[in-house]
GUPAGU-120458 format. One line per field, with one value per residue (C-alpha): x, y, z; residue number from 1; residue in three letters. Coordinates in steps of 0.001 Angstrom, whole numbers, plus 500000, padded with zeros to 6 digits. Layout:
% GUPAGU-120458
xx	(X, ...) $
yy	(Y, ...) $
zz	(Z, ...) $
i	(NUM, ...) $
aa	(ALA, ...) $
***
This chain:
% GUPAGU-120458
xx	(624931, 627211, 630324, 632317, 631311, 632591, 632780, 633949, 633450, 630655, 631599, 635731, 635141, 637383, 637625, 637819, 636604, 635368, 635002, 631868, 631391, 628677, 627137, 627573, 629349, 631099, 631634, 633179, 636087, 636245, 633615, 633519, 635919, 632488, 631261, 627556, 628696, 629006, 625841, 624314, 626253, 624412, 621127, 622110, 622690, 619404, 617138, 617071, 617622, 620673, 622137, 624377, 625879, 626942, 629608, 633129, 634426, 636363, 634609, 631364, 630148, 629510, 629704, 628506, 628151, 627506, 628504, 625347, 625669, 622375, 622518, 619059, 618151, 616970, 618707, 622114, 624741, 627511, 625431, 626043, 624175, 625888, 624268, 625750, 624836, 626501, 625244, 626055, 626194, 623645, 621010, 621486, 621613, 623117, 621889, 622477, 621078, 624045, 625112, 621448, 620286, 617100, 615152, 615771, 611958, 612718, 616360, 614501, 611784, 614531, 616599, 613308, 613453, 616336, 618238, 616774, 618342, 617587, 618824, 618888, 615383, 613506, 613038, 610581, 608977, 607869, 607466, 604556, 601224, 600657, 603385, 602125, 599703, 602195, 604447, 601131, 600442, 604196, 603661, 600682, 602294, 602244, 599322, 597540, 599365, 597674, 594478, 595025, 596026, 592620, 591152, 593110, 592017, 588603, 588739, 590006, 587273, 584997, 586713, 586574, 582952, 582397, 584467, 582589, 578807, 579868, 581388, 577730, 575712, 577228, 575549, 572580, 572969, 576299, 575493, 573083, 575781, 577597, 575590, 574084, 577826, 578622, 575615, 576833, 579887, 577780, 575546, 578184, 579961, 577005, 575762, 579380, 578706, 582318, 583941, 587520, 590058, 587544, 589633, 592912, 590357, 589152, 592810, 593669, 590461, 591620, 594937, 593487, 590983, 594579, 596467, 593560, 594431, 597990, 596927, 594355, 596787, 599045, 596246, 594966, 598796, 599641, 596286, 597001, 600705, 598985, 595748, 597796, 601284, 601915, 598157, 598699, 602210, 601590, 598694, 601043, 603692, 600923, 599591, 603322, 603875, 600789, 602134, 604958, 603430, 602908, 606800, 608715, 607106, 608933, 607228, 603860, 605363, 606740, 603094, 601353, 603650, 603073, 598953, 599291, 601199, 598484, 595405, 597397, 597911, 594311, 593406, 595615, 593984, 590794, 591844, 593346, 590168, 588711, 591251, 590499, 587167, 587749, 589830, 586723, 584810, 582175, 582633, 580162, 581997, 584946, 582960, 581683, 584985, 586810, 584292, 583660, 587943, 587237, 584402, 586646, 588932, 587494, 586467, 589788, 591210, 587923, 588521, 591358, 594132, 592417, 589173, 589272, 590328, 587189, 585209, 586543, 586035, 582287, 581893, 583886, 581772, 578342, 579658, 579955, 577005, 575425, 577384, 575728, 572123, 572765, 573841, 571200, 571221, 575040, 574403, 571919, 574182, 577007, 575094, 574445, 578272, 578975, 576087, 578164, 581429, 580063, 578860, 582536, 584805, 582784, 583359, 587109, 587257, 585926, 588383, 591284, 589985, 589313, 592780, 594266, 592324, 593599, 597047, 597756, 597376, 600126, 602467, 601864, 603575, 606217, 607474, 606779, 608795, 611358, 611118, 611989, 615297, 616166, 616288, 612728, 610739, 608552, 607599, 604199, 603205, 599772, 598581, 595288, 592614, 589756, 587404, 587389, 585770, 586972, 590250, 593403, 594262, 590419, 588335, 591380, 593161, 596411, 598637, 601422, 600784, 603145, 603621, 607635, 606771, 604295, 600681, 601345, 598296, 599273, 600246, 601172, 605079, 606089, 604323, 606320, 609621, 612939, 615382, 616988, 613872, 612794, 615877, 614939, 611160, 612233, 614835, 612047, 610079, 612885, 613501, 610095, 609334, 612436, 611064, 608617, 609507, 612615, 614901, 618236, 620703, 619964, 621981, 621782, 622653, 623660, 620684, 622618, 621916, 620954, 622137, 624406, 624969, 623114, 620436, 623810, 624735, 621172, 620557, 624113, 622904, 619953, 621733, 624190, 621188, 619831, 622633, 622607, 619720, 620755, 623990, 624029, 625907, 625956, 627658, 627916, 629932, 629313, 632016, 629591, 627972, 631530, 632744, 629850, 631476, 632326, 634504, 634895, 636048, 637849, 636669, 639939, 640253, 643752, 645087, 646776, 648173, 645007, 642716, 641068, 639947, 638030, 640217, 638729, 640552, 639785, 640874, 642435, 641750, 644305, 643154, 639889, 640253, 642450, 639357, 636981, 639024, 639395, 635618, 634970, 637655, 638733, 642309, 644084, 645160, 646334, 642777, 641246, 642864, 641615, 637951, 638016, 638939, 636402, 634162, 635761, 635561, 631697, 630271) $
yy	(320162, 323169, 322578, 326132, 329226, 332538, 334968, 338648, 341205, 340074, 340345, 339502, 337760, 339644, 336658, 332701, 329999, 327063, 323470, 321610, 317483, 315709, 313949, 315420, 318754, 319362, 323161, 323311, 325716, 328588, 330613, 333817, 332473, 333226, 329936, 331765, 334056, 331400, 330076, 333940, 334012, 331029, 332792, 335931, 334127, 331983, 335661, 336182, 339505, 341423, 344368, 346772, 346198, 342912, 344750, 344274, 347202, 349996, 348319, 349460, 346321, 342596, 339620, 335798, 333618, 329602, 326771, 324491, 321164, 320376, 318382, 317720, 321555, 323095, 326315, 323851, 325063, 322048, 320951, 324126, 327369, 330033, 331911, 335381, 338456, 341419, 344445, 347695, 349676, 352319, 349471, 348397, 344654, 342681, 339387, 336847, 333635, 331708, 335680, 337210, 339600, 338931, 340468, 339568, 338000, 336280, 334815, 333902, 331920, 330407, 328999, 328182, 325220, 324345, 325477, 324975, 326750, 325543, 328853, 329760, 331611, 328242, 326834, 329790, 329779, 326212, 327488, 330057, 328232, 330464, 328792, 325288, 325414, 325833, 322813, 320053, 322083, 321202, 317899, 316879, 317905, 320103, 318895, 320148, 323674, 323833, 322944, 325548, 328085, 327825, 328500, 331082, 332587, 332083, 333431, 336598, 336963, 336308, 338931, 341296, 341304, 341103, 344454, 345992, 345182, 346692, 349723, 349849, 348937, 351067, 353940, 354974, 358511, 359045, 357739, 360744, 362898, 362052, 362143, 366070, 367189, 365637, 367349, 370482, 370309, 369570, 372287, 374752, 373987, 373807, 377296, 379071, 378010, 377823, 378292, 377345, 379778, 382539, 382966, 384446, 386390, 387863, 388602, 390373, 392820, 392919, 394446, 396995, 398318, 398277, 400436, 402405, 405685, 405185, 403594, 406529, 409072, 407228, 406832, 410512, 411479, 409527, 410446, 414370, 414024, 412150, 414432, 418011, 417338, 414348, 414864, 418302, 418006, 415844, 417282, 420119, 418091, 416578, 419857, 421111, 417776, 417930, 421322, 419864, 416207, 417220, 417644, 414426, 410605, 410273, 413344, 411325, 408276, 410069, 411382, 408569, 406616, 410055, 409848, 406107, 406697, 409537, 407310, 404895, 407324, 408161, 404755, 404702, 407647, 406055, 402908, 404473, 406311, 403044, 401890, 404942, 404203, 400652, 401878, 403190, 401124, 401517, 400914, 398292, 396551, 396639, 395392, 392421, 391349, 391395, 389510, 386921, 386103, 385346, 383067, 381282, 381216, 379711, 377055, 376810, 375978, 373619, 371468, 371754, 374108, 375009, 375280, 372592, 370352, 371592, 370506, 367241, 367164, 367360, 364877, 362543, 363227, 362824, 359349, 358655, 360253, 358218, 354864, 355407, 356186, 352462, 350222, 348480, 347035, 346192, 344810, 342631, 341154, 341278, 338734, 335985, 336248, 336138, 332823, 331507, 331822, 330899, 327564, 326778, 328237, 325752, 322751, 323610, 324584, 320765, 319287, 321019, 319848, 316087, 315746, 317631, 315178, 312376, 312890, 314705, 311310, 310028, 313365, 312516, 308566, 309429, 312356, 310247, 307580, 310074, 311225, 307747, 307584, 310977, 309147, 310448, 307275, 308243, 311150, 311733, 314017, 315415, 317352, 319369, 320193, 322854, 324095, 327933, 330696, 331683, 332493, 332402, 328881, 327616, 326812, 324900, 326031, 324121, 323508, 321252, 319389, 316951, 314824, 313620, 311783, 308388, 309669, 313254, 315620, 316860, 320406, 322599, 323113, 326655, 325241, 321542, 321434, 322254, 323457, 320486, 318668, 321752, 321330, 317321, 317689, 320165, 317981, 315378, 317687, 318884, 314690, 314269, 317232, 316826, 313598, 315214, 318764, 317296, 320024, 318509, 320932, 321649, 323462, 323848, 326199, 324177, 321994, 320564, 323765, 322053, 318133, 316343, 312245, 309590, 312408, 313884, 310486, 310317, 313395, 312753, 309565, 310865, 314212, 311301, 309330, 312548, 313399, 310228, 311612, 315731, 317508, 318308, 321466, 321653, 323799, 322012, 321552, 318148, 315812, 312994, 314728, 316189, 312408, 311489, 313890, 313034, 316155, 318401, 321710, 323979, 327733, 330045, 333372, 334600, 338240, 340466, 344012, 345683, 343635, 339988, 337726, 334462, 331222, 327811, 324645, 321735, 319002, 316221, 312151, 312998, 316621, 315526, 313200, 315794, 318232, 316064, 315440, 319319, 318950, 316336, 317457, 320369, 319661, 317120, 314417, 310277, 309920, 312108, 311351, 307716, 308434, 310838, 307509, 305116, 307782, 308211, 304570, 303897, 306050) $
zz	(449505, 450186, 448596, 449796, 451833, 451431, 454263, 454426, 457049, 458821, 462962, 463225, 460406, 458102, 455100, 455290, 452884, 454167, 451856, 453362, 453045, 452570, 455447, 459008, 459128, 462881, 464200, 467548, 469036, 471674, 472935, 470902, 467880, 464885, 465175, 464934, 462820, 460035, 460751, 460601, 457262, 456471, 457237, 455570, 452059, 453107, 452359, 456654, 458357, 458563, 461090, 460140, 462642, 461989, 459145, 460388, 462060, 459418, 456459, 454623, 453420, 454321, 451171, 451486, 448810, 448905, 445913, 446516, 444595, 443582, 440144, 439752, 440248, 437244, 438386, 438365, 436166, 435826, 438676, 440706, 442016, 443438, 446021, 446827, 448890, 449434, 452265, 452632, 455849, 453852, 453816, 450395, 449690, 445717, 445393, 442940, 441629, 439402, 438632, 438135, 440491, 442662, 445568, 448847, 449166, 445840, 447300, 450597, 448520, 446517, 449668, 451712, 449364, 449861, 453271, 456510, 459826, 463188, 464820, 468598, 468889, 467608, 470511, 471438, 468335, 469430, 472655, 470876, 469980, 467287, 465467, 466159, 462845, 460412, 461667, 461339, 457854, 456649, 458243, 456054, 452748, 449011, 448211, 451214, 451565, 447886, 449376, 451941, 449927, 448026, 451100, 452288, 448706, 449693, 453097, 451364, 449944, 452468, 454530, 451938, 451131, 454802, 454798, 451895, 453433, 456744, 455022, 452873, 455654, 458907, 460594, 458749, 460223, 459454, 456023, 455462, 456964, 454263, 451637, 453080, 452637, 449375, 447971, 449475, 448033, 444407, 444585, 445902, 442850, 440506, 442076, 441268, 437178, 436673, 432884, 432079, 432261, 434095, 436644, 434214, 432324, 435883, 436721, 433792, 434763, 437792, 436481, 434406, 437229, 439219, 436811, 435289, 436605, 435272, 431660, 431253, 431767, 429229, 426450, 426955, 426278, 423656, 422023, 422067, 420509, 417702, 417053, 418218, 417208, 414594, 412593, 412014, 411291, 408377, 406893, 406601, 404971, 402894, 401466, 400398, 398388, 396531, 395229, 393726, 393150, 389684, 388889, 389463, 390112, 393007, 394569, 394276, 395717, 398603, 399230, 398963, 401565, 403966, 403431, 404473, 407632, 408281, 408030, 410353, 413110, 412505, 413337, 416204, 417655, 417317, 419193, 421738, 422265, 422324, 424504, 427417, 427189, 428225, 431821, 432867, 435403, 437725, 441460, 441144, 437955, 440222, 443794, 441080, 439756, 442906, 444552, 441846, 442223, 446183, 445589, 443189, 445450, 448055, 445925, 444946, 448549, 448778, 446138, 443866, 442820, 439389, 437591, 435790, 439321, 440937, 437838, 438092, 441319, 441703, 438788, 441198, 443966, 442115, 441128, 444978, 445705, 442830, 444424, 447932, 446441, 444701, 447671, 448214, 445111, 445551, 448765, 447230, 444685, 447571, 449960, 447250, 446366, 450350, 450558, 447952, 449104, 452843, 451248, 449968, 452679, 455016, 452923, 452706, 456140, 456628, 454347, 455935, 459778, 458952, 457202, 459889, 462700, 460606, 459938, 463068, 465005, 462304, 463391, 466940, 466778, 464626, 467060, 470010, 468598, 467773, 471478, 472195, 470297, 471796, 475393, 476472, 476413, 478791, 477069, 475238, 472379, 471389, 468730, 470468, 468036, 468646, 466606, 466248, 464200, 460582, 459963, 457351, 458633, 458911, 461550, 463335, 466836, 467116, 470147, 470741, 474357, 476298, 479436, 480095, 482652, 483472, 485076, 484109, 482129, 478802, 479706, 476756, 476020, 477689, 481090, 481258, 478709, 480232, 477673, 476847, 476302, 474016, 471842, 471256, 470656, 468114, 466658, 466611, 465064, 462449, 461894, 460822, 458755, 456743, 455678, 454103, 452405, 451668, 452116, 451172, 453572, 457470, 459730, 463673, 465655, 469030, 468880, 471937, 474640, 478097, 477094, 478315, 478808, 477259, 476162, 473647, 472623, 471666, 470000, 468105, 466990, 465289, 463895, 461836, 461009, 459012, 457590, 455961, 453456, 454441, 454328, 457949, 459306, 463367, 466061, 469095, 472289, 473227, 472444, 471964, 468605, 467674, 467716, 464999, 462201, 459184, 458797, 461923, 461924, 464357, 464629, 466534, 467251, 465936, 466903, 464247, 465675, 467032, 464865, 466215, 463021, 462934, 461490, 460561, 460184, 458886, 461003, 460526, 461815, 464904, 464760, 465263, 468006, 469753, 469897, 471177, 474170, 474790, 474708, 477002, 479366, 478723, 478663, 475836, 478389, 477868, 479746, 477806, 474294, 474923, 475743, 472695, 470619, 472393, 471321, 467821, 467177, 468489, 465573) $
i	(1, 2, 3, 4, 5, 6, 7, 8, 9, 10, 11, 12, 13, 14, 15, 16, 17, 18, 19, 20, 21, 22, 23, 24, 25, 26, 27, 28, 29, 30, 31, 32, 33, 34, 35, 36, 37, 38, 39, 40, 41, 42, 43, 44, 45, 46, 47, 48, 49, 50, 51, 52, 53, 54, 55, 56, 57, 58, 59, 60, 61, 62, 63, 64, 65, 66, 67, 68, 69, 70, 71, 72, 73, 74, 75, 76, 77, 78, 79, 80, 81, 82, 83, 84, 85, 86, 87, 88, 89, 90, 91, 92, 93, 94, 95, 96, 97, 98, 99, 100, 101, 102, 103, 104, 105, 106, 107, 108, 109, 110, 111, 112, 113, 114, 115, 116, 117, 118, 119, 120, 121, 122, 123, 124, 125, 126, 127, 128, 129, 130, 131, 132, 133, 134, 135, 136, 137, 138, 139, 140, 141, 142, 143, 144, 145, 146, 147, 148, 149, 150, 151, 152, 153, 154, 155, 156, 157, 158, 159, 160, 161, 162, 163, 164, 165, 166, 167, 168, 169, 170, 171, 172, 173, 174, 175, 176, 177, 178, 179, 180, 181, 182, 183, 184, 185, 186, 187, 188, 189, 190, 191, 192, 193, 194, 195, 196, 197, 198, 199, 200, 201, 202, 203, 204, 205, 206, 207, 208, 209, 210, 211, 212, 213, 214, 215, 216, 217, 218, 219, 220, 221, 222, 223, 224, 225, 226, 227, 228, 229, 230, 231, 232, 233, 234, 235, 236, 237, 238, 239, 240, 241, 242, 243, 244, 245, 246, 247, 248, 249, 250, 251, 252, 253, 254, 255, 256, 257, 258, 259, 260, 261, 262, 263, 264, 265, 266, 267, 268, 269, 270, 271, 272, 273, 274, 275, 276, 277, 278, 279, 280, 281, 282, 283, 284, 285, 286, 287, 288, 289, 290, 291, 292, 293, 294, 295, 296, 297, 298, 299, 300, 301, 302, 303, 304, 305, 306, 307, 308, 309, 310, 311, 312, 313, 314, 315, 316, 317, 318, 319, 320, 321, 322, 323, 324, 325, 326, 327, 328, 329, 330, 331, 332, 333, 334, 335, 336, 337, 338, 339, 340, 341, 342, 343, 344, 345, 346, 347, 348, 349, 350, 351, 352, 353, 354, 355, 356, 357, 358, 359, 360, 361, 362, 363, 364, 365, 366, 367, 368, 369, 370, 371, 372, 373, 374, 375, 376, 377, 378, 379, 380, 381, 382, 383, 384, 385, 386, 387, 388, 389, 390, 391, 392, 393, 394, 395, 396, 397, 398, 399, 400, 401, 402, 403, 404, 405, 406, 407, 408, 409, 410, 411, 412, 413, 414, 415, 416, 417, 418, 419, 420, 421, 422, 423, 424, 425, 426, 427, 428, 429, 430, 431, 432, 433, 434, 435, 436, 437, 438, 439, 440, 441, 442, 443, 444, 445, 446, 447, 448, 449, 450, 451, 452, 453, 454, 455, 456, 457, 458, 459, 460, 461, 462, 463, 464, 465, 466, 467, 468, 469, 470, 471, 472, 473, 474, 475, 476, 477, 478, 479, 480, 481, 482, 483, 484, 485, 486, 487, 488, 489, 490, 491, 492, 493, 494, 495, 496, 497, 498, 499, 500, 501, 502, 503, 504, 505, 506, 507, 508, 509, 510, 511, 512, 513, 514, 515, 516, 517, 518, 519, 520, 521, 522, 523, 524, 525, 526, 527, 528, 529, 530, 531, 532, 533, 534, 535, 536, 537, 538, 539) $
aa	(UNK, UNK, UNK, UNK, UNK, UNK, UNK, UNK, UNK, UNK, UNK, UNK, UNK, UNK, UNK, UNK, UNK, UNK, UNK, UNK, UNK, UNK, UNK, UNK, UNK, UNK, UNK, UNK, UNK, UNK, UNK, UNK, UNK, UNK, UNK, UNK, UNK, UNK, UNK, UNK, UNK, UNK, UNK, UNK, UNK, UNK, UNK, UNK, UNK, UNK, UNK, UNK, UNK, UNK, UNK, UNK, UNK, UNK, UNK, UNK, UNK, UNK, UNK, UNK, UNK, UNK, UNK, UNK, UNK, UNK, UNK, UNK, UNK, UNK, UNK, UNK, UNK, UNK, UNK, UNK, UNK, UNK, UNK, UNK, UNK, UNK, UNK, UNK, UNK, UNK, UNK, UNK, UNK, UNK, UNK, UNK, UNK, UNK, UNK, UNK, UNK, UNK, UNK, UNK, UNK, UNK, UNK, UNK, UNK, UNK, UNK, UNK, UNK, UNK, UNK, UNK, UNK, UNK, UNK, UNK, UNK, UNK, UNK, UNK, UNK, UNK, UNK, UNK, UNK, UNK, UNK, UNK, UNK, UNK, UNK, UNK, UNK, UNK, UNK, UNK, UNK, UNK, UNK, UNK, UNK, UNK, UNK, UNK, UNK, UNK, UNK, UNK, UNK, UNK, UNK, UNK, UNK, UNK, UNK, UNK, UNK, UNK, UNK, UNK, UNK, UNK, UNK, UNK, UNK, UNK, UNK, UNK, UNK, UNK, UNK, UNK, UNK, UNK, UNK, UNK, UNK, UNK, UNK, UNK, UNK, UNK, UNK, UNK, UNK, UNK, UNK, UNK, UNK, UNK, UNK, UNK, UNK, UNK, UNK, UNK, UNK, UNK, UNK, UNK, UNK, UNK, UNK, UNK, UNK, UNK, UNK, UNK, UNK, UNK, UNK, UNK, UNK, UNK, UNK, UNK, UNK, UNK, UNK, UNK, UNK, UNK, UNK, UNK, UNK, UNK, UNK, UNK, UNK, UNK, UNK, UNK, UNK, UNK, UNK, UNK, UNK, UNK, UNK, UNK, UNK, UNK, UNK, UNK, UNK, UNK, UNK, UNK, UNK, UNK, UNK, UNK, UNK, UNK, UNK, UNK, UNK, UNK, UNK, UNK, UNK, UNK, UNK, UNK, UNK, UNK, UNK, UNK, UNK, UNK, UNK, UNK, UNK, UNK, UNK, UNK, UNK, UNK, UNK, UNK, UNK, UNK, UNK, UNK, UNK, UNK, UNK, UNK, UNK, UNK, UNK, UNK, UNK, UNK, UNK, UNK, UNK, UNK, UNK, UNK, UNK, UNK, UNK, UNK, UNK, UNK, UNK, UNK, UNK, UNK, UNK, UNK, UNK, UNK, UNK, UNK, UNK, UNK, UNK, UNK, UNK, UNK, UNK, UNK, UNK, UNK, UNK, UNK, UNK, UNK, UNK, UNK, UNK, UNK, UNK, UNK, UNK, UNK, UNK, UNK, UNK, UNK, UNK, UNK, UNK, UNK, UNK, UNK, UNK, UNK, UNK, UNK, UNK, UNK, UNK, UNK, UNK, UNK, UNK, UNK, UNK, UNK, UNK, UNK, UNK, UNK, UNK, UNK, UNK, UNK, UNK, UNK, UNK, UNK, UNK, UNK, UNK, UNK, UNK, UNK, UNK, UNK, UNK, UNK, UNK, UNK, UNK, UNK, UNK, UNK, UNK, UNK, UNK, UNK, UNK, UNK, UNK, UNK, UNK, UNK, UNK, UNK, UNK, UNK, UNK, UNK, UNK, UNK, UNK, UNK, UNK, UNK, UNK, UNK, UNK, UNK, UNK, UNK, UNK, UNK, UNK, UNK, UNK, UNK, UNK, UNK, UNK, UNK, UNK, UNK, UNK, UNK, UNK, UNK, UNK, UNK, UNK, UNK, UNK, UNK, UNK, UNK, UNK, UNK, UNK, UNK, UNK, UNK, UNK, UNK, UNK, UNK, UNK, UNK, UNK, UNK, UNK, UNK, UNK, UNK, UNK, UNK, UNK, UNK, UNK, UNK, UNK, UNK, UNK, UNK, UNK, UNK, UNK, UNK, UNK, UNK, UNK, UNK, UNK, UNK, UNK, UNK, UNK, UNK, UNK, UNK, UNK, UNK, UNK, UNK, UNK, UNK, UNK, UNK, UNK, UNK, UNK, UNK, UNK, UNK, UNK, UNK, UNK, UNK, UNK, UNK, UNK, UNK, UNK, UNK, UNK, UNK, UNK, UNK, UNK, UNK, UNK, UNK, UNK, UNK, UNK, UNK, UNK, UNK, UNK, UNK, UNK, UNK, UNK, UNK, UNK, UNK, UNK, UNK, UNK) $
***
């Protein structure tokens, strides 16, 4: 059960605590006081949606966090888990399991287990046939949402082969279309006989036929200070040393280091005549190189940024063209695997339609004699079964059908139910399905819209009956289920300055009695007071 629930800015919620009981949970009070903003909290630390909007005004986050007292849980920690999530106006959700932090899909899956919330939009869920399925599946059980999930596996794959044969198969012509441009694209490729790095070889030719005019002059310069100028000046030098060479060591040493540097610049001379001869291209050369960059180029803004991305790229597209030359082969081995799985998915399919035949007629008199309790004895509930093609759920079409009156058709729900008959054919339908998933805490969201009378009495009766195995948390504004509490609280509106906040209270045996008079009446009167008891005292 939840033991305490912590609220902070979430609507004029701006902080309160409250300590749930065991048993039957009452939330009544004013219109407007945050009585579904606790159940939204509720939601919120369940793993269900959550607005921005819902952040109290001039704060930049919203925080819940539960104490659930589940001993038996292996998640139980002194026989608690605490539940917490905190929201962010940027988007940006914390949540924690017993301190470690999950996903939101992971907390959901965690609570599915154990919270469920009747909120105000169920009753047009039920309303939706679509939805109809998943209530018999829950009905009938684990073991058979295992079942069906190893046909939903199956049905996967079914679809997916299904996919892949069309995809192989589809139009033949557009299948050569394909396979004409993907050979294009090859031989294009092919034709160009790319190398690595070409292309910055190509570019650096490309410079020099750029600057040729400019290196030329350059070289040619450089050449005649060397062979006029610095040459002939040191084969001068070099002539009056070796006259004195002769006289001192250091003489010789000094010419020898001077012959060196000339047979250097001798060198030098020579390369930059090799050099010169190098800047001179042919207008063709030049027509060939500039050309050669644009056809790389293009290939370029074809199929990949470099060289080495086109290469890659037409291996990639012979191994598609090589995978389309080869699908008949695939298809062959795809249409045993498909004959195979065809085989099974029908047997399942069978399985989950026989059980579904069977134990729907078991659903149908357990609702109907829930219908009964909930003062609609003349009411009648069907489970409709048609056969349909393939899909995730099987070969099963499910809708929910009903008569509420003697001599009536079966009509399906969104053409017969009012709205208070809606809210108890989906409290019958919550009864029975808690029996089975057993989901140990349910909350309702006035489960009571459109009832009044003997039908409230009724529906209070079987809310305290449930919470007899459940912790049951309820808003409601009928007296008659307010009187069936074992603790009832009060939700106020309280005004502080400019700022309106949310209270809660936790009444009191007189409290208590006092509030379901202001329910019934709408005033705390001696009449009033005194019905309240009679009430009080009938649970």
């Amino acid at each position: 059960m939840i033991s305490t629930l912590h609220i902070k800015n979430i609507g004029i919620i701006d902080e309160i605590m409250i300590d749930f009981s065991k048993g039957f949970n009452i939330l009544t009070g004013e219109t407007g006081a945050g009585k579904t903003l606790i159940i939204g909290a509720l939601g919120i630390v369940a793993g269900g949606r959550f607005s921005k909007e819902m952040i109290r005004k001039g704060e930049n986050h919203s925080f819940v966090e539960v104490s659930i007292y589940l001993p038996n849980h292996p998640k139980a920690v002194d026989g608690n888990i605490i539940i917490s999530r905190e929201i962010f106006e940027n988007g940006r959700n914390t949540c924690k399991i017993n301190g470690r932090l999950v996903t939101v899909n992971e907390l959901k899956e965690f609570m599915n287990n154990i919270i469920n919330i009747h909120g105000q939009n169920d009753n047009q869920n039920l309303l939706n046939k679509e939805n109809h399925i998943k209530y018999l599946d829950k009905f009938l059980g684990k073991e058979f949402l295992s079942k069906k999930n190893e046909y939903t596996e199956l049905y996967n794959k079914y679809v997916d082969i299904n996919r892949k044969l069309k995809e192989n198969y589809g139009d033949e012509k557009e299948k050569q279309r394909k396979l004409d441009l993907l050979n294009y694209q090859v031989n294009e490729i092919k034709n160009a006989s790319l190398k690595i790095n070409e292309d910055e070889e190509l570019e650096e030719q490309r410079n020099l036929i750029i600057n040729a005019e400019k290196i030329s002059k350059s070289l040619n310069e450089a050449d005649m200070q060397i062979n006029e100028n610095a040459l002939n000046s040191i084969s001068i030098a070099i002539k009056k040393l070796e006259k004195i060479e002769d006289i001192n060591i250091k003489y010789q040493k000094t010419l020898s280091s001077l012959k060196s540097n000339y047979y250097d610049l001798q060198e030098i001379a020579i390369d930059l005549n090799h050099y010169n001869s190098d800047t001179s291209f042919e207008e063709k050369e030049r027509d060939e190189i500039e050309n050669r960059i644009d056809e790389i180029n293009d290939l370029k803004r074809k199929y990949g940024n470099t060289i080495e991305e086109i290469l890659n790229y037409k291996n990639e597209v012979e191994e598609e063209i090589d995978k389309i030359e080869n699908l008949e082969e695939k298809n062959k081995e795809l249409k045993t695997e498909l004959t195979k799985v065809t085989v099974e998915i029908e047997k399942r399919a069978i399985e989950l339609h026989e059980t579904r035949q069977k134990y729907g007629i078991e659903l149908e008199t357990k609702i109907n004699s829930e219908l009964a309790d909930l003062e609609m004895p003349n009411a009648k509930f069907k489970v409709n079964i048609e056969n349909t093609n393939f899909n995730k759920d099987g070969t099963d079409e499910i809708e929910f059908l009903i008569t509420t009156n003697k001599g009536e058709d079966f009509k399906p729900l969104i053409k017969t139910a009012s709205g208070g008959e809606m809210s108890r054919i989906m409290l019958a339908i919550k009864t029975v399905l808690s029996d089975v998933d057993e989901v140990p805490i349910l909350i309702f969201d006035e489960i009571d819209t459109g009832i009044s009378g003997k039908a409230g009495n009724a529906v209070g009766e079987k809310l305290k009956t449930i919470s007899k195995n459940h912790q049951v948390i309820i808003v409601t504004h009928l007296a008659s289920i307010a009187a069936k509490g074992d603790s009832n609280y009060y939700i106020y509106k309280e005004v502080e300055g400019d700022n309106t906040k949310t209270r809660i209270k936790n009444l009191n045996e007189q409290e208590v009695i006092e509030e379901i008079a202001r329910i019934a009446s709408g005033i705390v009167s001696e009449i009033s007071l005194k019905h309240a008891m009679e009430l009080r005292a009938a649970v």
